[in-house]
mmCIF file of the N, C-alpha and C atoms, coordinates in Angstrom:
data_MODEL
# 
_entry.id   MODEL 
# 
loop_
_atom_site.group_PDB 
_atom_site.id 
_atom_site.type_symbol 
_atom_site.label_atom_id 
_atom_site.label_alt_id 
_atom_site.label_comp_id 
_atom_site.label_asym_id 
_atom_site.label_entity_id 
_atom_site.label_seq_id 
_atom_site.pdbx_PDB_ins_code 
_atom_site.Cartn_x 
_atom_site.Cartn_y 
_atom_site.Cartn_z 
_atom_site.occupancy 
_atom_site.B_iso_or_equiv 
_atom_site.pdbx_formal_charge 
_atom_site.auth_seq_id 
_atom_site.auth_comp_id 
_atom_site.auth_asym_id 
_atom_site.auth_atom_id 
_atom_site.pdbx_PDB_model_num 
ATOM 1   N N  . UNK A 1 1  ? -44.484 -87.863  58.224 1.00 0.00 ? 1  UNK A N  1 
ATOM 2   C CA . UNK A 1 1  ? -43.748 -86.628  58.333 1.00 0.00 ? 1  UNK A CA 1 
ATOM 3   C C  . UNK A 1 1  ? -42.288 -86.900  58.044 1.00 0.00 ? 1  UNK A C  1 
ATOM 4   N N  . UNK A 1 2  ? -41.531 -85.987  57.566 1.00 0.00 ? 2  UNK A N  1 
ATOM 5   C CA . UNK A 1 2  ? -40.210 -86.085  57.202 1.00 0.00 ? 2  UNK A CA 1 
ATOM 6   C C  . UNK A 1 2  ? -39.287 -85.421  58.770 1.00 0.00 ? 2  UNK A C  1 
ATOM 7   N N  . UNK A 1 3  ? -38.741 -86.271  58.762 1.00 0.00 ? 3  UNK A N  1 
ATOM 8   C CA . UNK A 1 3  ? -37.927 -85.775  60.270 1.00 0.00 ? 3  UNK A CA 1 
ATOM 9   C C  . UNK A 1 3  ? -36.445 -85.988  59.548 1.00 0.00 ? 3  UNK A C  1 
ATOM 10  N N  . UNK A 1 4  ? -35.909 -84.818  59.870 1.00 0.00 ? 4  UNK A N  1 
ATOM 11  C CA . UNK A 1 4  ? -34.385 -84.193  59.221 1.00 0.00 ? 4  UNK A CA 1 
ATOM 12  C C  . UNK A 1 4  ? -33.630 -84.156  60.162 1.00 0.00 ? 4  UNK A C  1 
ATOM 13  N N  . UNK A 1 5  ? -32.198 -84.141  59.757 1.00 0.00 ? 5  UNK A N  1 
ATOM 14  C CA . UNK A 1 5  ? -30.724 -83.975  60.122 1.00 0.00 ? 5  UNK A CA 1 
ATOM 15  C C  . UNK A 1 5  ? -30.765 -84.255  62.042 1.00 0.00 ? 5  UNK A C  1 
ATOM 16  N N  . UNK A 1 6  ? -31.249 -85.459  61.977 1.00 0.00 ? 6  UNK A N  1 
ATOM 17  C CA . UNK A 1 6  ? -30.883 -85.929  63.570 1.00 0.00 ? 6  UNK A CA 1 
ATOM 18  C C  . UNK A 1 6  ? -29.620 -85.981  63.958 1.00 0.00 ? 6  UNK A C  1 
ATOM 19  N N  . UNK A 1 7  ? -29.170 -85.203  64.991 1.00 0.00 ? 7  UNK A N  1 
ATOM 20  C CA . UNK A 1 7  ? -28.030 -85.122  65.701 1.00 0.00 ? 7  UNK A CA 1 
ATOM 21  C C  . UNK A 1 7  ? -27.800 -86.106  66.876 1.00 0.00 ? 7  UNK A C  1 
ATOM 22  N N  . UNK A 1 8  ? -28.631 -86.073  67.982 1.00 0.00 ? 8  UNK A N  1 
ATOM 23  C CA . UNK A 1 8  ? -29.007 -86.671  68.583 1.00 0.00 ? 8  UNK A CA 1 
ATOM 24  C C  . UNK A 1 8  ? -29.928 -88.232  68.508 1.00 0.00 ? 8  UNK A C  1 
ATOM 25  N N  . UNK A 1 9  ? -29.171 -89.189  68.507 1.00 0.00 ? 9  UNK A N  1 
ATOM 26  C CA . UNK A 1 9  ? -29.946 -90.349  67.992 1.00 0.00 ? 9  UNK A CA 1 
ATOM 27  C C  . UNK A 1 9  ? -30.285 -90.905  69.501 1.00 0.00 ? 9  UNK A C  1 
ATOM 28  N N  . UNK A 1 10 ? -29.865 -91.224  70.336 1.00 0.00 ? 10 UNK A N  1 
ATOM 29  C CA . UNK A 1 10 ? -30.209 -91.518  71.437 1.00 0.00 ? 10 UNK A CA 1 
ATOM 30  C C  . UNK A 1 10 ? -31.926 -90.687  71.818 1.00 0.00 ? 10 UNK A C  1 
ATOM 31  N N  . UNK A 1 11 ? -31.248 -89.673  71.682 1.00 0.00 ? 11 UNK A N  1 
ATOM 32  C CA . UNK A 1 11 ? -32.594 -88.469  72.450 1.00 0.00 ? 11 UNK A CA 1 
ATOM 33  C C  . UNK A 1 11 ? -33.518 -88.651  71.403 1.00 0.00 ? 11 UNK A C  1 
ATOM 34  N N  . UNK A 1 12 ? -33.366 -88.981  70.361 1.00 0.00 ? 12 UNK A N  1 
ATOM 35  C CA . UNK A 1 12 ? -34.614 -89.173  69.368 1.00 0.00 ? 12 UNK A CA 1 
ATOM 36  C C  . UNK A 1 12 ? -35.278 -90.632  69.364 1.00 0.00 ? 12 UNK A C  1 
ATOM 37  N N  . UNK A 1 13 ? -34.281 -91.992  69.746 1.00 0.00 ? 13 UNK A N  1 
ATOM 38  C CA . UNK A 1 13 ? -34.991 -92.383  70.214 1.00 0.00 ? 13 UNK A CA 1 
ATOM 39  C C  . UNK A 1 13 ? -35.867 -92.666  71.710 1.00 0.00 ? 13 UNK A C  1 
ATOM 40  N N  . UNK A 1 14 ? -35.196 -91.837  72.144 1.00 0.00 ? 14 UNK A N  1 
ATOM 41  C CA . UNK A 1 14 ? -35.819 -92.198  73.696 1.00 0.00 ? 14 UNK A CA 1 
ATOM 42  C C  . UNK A 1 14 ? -37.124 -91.374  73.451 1.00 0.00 ? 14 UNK A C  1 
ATOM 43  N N  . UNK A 1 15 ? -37.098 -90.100  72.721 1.00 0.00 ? 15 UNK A N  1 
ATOM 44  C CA . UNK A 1 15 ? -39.089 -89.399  72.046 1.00 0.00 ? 15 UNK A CA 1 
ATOM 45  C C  . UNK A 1 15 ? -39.507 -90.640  71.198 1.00 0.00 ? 15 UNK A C  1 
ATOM 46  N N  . UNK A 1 16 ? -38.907 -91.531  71.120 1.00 0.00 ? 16 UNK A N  1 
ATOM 47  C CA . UNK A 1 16 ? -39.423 -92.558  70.031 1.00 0.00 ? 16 UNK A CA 1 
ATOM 48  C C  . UNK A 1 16 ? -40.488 -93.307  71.505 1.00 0.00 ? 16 UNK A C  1 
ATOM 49  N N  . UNK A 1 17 ? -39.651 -93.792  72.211 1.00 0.00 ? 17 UNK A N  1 
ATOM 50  C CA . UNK A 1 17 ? -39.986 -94.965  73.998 1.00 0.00 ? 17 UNK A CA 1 
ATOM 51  C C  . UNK A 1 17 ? -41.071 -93.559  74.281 1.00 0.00 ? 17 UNK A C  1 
ATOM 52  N N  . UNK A 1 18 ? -40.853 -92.987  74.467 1.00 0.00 ? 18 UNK A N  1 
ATOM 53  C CA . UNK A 1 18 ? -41.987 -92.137  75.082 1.00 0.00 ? 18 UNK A CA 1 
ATOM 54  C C  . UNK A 1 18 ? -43.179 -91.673  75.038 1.00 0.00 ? 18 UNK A C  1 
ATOM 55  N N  . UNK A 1 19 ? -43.449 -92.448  73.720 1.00 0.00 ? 19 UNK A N  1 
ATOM 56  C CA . UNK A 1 19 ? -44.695 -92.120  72.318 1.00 0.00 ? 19 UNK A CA 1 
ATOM 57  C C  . UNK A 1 19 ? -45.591 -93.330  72.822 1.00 0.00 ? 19 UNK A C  1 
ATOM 58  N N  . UNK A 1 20 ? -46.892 -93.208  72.701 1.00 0.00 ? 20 UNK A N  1 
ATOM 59  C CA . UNK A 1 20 ? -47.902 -93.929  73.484 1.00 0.00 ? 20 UNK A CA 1 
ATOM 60  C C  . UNK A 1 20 ? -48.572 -94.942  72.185 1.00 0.00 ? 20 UNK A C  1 
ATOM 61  N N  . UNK A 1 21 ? -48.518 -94.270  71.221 1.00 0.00 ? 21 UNK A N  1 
ATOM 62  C CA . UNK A 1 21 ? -49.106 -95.344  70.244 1.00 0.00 ? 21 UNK A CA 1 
ATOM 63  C C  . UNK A 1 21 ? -48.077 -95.398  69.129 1.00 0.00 ? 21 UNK A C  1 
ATOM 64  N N  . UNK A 1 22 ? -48.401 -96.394  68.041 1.00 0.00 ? 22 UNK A N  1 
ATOM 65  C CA . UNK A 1 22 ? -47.449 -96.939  67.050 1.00 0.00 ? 22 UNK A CA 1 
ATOM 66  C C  . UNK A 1 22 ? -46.700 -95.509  66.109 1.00 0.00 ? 22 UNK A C  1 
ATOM 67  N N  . UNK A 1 23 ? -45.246 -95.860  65.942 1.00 0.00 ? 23 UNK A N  1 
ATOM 68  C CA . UNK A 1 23 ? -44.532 -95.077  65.071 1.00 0.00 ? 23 UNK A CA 1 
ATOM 69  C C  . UNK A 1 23 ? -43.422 -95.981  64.105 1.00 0.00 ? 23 UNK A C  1 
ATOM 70  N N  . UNK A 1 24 ? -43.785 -95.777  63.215 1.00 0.00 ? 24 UNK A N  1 
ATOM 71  C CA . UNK A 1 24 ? -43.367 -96.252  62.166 1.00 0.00 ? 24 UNK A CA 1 
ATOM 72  C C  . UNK A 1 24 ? -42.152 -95.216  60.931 1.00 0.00 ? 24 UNK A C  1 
ATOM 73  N N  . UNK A 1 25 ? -41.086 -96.100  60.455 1.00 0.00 ? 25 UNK A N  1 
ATOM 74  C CA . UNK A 1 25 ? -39.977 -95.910  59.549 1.00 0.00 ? 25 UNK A CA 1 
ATOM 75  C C  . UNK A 1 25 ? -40.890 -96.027  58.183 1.00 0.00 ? 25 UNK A C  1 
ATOM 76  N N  . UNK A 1 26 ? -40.861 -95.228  57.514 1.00 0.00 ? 26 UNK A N  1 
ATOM 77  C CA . UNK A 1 26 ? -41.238 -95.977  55.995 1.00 0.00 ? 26 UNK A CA 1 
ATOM 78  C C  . UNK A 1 26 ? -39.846 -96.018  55.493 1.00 0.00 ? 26 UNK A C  1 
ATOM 79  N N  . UNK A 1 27 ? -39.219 -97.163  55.060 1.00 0.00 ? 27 UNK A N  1 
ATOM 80  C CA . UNK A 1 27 ? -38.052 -97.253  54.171 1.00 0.00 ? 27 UNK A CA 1 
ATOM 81  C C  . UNK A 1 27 ? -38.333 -96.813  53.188 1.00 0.00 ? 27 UNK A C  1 
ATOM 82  N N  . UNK A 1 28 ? -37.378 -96.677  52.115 1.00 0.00 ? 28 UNK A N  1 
ATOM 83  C CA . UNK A 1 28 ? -37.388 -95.692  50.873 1.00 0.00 ? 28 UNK A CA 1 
ATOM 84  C C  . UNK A 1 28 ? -38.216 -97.616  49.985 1.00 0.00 ? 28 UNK A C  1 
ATOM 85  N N  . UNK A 1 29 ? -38.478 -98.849  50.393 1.00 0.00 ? 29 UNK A N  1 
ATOM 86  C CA . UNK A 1 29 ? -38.799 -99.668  49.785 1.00 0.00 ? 29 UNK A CA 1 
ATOM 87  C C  . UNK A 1 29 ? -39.942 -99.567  50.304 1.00 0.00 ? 29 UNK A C  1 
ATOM 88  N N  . UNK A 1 30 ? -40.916 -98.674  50.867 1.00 0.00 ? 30 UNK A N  1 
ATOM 89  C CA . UNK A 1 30 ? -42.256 -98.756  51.025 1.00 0.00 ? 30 UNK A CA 1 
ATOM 90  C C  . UNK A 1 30 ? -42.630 -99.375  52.360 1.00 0.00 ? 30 UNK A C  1 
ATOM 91  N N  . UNK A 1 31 ? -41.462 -99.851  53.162 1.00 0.00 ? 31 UNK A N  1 
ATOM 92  C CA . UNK A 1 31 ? -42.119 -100.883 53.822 1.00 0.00 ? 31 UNK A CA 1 
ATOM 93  C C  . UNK A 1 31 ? -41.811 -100.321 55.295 1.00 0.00 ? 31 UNK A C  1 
ATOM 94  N N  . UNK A 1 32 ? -42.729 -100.867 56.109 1.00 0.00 ? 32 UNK A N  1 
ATOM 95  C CA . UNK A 1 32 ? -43.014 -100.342 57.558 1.00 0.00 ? 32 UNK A CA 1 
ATOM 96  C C  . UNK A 1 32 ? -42.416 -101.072 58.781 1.00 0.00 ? 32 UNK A C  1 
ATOM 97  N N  . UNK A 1 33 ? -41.255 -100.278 59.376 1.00 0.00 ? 33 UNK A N  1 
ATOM 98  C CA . UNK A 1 33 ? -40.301 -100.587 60.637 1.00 0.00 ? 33 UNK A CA 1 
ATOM 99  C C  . UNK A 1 33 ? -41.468 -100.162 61.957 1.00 0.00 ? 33 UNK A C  1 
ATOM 100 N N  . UNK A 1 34 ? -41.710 -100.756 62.859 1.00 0.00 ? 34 UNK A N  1 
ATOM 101 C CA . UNK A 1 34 ? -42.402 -100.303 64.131 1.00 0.00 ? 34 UNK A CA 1 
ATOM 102 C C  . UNK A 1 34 ? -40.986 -99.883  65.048 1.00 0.00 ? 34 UNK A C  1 
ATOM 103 N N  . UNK A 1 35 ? -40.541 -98.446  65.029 1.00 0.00 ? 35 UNK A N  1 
ATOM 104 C CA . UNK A 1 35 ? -39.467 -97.721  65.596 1.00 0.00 ? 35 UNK A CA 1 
ATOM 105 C C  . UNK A 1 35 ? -39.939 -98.134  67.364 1.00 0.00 ? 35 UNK A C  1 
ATOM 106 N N  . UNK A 1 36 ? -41.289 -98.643  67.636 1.00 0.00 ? 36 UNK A N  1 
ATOM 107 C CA . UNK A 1 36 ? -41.060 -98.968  69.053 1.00 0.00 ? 36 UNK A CA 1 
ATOM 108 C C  . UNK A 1 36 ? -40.484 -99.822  69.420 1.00 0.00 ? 36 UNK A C  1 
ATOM 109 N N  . UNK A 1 37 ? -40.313 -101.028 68.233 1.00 0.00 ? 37 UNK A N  1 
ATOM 110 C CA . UNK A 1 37 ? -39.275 -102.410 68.839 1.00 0.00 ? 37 UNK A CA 1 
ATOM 111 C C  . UNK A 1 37 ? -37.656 -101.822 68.923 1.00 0.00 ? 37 UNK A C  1 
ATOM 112 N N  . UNK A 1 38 ? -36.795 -102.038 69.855 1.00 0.00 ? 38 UNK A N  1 
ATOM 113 C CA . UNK A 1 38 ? -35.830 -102.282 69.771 1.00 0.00 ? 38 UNK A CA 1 
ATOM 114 C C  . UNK A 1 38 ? -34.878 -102.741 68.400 1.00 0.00 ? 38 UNK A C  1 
ATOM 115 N N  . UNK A 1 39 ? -35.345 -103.762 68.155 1.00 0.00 ? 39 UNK A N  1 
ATOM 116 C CA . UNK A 1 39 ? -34.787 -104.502 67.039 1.00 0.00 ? 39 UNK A CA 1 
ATOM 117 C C  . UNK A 1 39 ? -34.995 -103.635 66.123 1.00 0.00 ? 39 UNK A C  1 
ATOM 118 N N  . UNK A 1 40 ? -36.030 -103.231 65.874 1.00 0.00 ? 40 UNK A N  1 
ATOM 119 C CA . UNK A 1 40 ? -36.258 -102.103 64.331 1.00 0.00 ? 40 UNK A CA 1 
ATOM 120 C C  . UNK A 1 40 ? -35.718 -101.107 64.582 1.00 0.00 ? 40 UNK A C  1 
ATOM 121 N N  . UNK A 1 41 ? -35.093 -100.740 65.513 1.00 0.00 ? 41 UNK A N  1 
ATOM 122 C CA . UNK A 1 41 ? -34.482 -99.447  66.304 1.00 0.00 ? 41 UNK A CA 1 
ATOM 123 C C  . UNK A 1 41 ? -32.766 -99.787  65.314 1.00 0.00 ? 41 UNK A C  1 
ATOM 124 N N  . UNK A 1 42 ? -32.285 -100.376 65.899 1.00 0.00 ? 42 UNK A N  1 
ATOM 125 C CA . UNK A 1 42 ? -31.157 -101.461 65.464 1.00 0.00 ? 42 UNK A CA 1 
ATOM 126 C C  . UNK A 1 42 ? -30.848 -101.127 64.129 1.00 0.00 ? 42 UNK A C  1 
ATOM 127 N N  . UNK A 1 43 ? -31.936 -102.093 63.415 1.00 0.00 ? 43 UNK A N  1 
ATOM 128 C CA . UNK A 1 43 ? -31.880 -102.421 62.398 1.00 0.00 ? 43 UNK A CA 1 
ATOM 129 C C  . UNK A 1 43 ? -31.767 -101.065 61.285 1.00 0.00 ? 43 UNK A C  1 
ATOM 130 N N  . UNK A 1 44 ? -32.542 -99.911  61.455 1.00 0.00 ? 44 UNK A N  1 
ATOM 131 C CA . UNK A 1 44 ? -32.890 -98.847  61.254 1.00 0.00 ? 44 UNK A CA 1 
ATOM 132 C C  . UNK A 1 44 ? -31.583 -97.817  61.159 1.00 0.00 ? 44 UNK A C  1 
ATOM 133 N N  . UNK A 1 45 ? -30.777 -98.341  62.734 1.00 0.00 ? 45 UNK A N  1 
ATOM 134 C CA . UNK A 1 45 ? -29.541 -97.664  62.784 1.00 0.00 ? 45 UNK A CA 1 
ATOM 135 C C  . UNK A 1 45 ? -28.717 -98.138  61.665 1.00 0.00 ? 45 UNK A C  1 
ATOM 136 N N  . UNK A 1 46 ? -28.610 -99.692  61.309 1.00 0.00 ? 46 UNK A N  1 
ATOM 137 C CA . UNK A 1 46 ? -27.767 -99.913  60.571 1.00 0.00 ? 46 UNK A CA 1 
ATOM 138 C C  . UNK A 1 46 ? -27.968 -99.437  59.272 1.00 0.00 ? 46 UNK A C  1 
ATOM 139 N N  . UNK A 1 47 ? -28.920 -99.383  58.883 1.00 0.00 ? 47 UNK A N  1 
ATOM 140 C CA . UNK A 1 47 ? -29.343 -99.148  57.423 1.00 0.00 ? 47 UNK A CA 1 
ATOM 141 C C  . UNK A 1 47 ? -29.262 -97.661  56.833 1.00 0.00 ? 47 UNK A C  1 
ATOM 142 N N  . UNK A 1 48 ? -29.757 -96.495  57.960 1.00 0.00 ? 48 UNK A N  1 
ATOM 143 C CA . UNK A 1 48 ? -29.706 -95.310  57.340 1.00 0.00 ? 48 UNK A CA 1 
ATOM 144 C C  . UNK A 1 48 ? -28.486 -94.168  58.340 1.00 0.00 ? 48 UNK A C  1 
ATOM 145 N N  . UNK A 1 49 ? -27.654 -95.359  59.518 1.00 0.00 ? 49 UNK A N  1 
ATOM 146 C CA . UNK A 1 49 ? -26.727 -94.289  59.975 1.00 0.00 ? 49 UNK A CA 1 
ATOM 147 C C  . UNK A 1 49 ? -25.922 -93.883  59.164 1.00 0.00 ? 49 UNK A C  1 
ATOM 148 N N  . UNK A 1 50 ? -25.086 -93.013  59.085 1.00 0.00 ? 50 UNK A N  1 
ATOM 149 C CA . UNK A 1 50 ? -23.735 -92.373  58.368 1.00 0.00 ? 50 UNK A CA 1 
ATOM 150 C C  . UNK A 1 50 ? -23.510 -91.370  59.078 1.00 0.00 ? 50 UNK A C  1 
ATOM 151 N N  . UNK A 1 51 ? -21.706 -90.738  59.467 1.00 0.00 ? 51 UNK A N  1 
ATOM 152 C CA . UNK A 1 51 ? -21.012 -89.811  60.016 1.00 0.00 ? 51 UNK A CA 1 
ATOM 153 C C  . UNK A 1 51 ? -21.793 -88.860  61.263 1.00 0.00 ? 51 UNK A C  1 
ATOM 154 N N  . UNK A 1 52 ? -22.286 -89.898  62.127 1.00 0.00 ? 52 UNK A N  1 
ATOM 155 C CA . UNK A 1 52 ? -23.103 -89.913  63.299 1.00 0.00 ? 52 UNK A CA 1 
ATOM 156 C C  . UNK A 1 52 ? -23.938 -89.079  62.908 1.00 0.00 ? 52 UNK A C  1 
ATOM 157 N N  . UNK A 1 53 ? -25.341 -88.494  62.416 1.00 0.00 ? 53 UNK A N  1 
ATOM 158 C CA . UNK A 1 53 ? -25.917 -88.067  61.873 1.00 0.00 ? 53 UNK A CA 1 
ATOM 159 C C  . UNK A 1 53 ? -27.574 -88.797  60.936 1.00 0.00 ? 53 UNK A C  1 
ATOM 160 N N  . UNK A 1 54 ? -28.684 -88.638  61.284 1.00 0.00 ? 54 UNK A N  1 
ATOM 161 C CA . UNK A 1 54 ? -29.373 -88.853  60.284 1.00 0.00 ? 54 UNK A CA 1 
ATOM 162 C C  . UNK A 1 54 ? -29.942 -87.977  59.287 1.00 0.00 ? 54 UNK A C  1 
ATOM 163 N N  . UNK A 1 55 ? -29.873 -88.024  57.862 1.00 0.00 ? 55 UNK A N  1 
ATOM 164 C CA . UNK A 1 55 ? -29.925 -86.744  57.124 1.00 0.00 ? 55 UNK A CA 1 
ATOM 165 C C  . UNK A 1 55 ? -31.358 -86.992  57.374 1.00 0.00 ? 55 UNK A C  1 
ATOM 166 N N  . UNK A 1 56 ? -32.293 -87.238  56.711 1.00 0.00 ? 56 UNK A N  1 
ATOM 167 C CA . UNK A 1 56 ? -33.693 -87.514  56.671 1.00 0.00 ? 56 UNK A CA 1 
ATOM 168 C C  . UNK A 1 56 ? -34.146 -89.046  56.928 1.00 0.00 ? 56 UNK A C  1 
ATOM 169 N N  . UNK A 1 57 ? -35.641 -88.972  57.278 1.00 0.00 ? 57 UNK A N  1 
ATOM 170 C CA . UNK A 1 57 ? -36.525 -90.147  57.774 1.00 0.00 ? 57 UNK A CA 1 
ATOM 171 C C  . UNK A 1 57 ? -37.818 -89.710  57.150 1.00 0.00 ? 57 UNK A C  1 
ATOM 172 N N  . UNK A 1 58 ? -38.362 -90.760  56.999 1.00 0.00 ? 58 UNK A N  1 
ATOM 173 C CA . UNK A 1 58 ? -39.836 -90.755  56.925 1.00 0.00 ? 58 UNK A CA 1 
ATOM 174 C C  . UNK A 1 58 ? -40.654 -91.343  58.108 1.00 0.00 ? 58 UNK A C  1 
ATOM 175 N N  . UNK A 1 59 ? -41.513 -90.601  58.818 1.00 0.00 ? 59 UNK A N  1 
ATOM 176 C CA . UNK A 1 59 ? -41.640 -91.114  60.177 1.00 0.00 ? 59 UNK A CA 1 
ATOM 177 C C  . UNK A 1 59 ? -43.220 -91.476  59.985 1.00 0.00 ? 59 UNK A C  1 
ATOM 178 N N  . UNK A 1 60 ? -44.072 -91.875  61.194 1.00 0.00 ? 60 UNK A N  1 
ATOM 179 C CA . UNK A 1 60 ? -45.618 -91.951  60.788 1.00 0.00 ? 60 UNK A CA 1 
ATOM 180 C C  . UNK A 1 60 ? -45.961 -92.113  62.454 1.00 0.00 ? 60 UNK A C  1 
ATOM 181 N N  . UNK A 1 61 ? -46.374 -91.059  62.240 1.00 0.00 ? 61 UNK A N  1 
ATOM 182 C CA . UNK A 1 61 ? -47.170 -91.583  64.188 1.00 0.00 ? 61 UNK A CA 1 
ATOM 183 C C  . UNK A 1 61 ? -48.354 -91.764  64.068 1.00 0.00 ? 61 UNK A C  1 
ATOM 184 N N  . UNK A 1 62 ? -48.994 -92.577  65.130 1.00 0.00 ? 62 UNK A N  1 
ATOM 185 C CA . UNK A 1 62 ? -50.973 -92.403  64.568 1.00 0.00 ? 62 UNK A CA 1 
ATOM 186 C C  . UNK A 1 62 ? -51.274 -91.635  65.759 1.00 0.00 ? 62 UNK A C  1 
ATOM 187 N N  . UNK A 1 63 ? -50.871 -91.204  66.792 1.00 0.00 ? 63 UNK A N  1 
ATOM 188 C CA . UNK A 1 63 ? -51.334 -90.313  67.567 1.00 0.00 ? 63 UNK A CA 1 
ATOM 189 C C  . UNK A 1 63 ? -50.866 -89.080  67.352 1.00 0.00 ? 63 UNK A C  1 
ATOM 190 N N  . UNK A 1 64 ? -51.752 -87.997  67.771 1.00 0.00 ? 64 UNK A N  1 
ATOM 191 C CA . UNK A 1 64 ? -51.332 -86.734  67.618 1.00 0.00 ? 64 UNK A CA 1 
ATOM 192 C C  . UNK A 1 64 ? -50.443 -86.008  68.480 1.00 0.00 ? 64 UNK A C  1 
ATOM 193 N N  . UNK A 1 65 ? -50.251 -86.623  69.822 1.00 0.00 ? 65 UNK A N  1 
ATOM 194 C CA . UNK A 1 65 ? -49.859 -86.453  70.882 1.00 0.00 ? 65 UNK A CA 1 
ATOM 195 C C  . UNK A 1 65 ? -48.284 -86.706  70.276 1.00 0.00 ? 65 UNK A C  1 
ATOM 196 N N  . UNK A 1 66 ? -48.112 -87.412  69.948 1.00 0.00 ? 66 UNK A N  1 
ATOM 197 C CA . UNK A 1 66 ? -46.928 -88.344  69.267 1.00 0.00 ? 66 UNK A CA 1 
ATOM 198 C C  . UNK A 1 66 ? -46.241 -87.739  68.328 1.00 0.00 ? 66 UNK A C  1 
ATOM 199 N N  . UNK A 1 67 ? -47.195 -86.947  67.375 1.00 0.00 ? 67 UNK A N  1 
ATOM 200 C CA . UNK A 1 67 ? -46.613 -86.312  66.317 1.00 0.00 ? 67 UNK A CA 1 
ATOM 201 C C  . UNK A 1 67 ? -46.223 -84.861  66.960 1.00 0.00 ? 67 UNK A C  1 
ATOM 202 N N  . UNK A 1 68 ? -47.053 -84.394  68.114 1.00 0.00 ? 68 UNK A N  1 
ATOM 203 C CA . UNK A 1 68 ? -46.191 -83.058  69.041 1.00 0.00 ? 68 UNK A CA 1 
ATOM 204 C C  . UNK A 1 68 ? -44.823 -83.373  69.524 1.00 0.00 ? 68 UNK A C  1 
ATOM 205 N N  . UNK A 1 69 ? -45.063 -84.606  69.711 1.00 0.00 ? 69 UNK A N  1 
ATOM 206 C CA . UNK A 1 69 ? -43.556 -84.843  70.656 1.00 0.00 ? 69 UNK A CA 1 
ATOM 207 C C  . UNK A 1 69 ? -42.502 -84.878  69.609 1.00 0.00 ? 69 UNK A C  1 
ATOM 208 N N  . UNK A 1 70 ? -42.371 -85.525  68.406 1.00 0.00 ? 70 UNK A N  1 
ATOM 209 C CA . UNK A 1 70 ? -41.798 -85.735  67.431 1.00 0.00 ? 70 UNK A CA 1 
ATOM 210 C C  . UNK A 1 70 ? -41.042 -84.332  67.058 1.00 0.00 ? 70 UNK A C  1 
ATOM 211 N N  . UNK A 1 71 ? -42.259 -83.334  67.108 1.00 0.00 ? 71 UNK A N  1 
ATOM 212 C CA . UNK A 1 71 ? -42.126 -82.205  66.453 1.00 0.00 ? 71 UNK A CA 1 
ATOM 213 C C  . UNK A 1 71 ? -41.817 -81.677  67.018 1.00 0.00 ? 71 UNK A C  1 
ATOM 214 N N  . UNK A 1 72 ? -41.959 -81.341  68.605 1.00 0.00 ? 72 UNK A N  1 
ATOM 215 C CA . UNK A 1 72 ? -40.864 -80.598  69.559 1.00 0.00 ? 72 UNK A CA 1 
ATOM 216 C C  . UNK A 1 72 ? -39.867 -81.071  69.839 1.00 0.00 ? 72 UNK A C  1 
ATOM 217 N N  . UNK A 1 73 ? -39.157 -82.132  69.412 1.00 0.00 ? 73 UNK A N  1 
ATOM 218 C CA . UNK A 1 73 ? -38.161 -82.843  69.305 1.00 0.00 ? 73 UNK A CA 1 
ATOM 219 C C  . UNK A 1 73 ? -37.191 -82.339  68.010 1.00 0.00 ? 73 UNK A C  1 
ATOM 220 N N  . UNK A 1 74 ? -37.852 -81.921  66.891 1.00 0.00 ? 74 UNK A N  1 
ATOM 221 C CA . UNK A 1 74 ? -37.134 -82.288  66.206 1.00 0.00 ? 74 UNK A CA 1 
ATOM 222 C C  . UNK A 1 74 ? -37.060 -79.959  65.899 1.00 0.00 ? 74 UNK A C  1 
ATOM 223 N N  . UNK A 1 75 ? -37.401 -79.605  66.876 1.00 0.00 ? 75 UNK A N  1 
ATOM 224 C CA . UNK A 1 75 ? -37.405 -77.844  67.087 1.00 0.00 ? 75 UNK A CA 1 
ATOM 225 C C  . UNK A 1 75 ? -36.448 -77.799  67.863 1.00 0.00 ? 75 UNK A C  1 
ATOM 226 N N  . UNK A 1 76 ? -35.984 -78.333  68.887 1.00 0.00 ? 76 UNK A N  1 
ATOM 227 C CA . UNK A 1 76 ? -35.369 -78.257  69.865 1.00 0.00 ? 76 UNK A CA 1 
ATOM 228 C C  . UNK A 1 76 ? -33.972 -78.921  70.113 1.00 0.00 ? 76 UNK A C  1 
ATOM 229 N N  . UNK A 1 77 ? -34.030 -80.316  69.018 1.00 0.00 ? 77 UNK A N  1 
ATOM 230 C CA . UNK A 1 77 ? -32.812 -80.460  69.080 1.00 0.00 ? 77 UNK A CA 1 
ATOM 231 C C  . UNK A 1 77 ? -31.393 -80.071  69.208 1.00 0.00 ? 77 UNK A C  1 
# 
């Protein structure tokens, strides 16, 4: 799923900690960040932050539960 114009990076990741099974970054190089580690959290920040803001993500949850939370997350922001 494409998850847009994050304002809130903290609160998006803490719906990230709160997600019960694997969620994953696809980088624009194909390749797969596990957004539950810390470190890929990090790393993730460094690579696609700019002017406190994330414009777009490519996200991947395998639970469905996961992809609600995502998605009322990203309604409500």
């Amino acid at each position: 799923m494409k998850v847009e114009n994050i304002k809130d990076i903290n609160k998006f990741f803490s719906v990230i900690d709160s997600c019960t099974g694997r969620v994953e970054l696809v980088t624009g190089e194909g390749d797969r960040l596990n957004l539950k580690s810390k470190l890929s959290q990090y790393v993730s920040l460094v690579n696609i932050f700019s002017n406190g803001e994330i414009p777009e993500l490519e996200v991947v949850a395998y639970e469905p539960e996961d992809t609600k939370r995502l998605i009322d997350f990203m309604i409500n922001q």
